[in-house]
N, C-alpha and C positions, 0 to 999 in steps of 0.2 A: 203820778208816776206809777203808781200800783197798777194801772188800766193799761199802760203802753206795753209792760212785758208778756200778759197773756195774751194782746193783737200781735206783737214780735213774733209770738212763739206760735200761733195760727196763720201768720203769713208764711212761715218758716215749714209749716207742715202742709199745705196749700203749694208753695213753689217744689217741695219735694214730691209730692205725688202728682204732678204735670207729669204727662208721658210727652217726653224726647222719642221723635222718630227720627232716628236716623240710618241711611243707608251703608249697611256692612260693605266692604271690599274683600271682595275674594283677594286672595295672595295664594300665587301658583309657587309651589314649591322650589328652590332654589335647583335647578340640575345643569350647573355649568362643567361640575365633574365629574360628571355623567353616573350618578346616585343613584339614581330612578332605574337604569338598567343594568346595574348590580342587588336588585333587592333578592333576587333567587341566594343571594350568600349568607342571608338570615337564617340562623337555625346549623349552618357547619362551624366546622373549627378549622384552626389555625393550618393545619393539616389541608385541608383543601383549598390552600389560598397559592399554595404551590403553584400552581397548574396554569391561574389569573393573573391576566395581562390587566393592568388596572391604565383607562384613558386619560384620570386625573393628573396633573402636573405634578400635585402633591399628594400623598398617601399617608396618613395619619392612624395608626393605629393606637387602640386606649383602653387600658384593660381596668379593671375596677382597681380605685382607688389611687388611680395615676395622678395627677397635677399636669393639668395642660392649662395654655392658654385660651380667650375667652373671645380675641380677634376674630372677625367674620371673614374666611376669607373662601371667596365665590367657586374658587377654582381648586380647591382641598377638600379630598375626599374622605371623611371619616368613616373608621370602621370600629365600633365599637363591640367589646368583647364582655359577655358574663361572667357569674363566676363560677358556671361550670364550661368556661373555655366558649362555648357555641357564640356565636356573633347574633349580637341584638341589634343592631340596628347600625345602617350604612346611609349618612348623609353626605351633603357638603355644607361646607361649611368654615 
């Protein structure tokens, strides 16, 4: 019995160090709500959102420390806001 756990434990460190090749997939960014050509609104504030015609169906804005839902949804444009106001980042989602 004493002899099986130190082979366990070298088979065990022997199947860990095999290298797995496996093929990455790229994943193209979701822009059903058309994301990708609002990024120029990174960096303003709420102020300049005036003026924007937004194509998404849904417009979600989220300021720090909101509570939102976690639902993926393809066609909802998020705009998310810092906490000095200026917009960090504009998905869908």
């Amino acid at each position: 019995m004493g002899r099986v756990i130190p082979f366990a434990f070298m088979a065990m460190v022997m199947v860990s160090c095999s290298q797995v090749t496996e093929t990455e997939e790229v994943v193209e960014p979701v822009n059903e709500c058309g994301a990708l050509e609002m990024q120029d609104l990174v960096g303003k504030t709420v102020e300049d959102l005036a003026a924007v015609t937004f194509a998404a169906e849904v417009t979600r804005f989220i300021n720090p420390g909101d509570t939102i839902t976690q639902d993926f949804r393809a066609e909802r444009m998020n705009i998310e806001f810092g906490e000095d106001g200026a917009i960090t980042s504009v998905y869908c989602g």
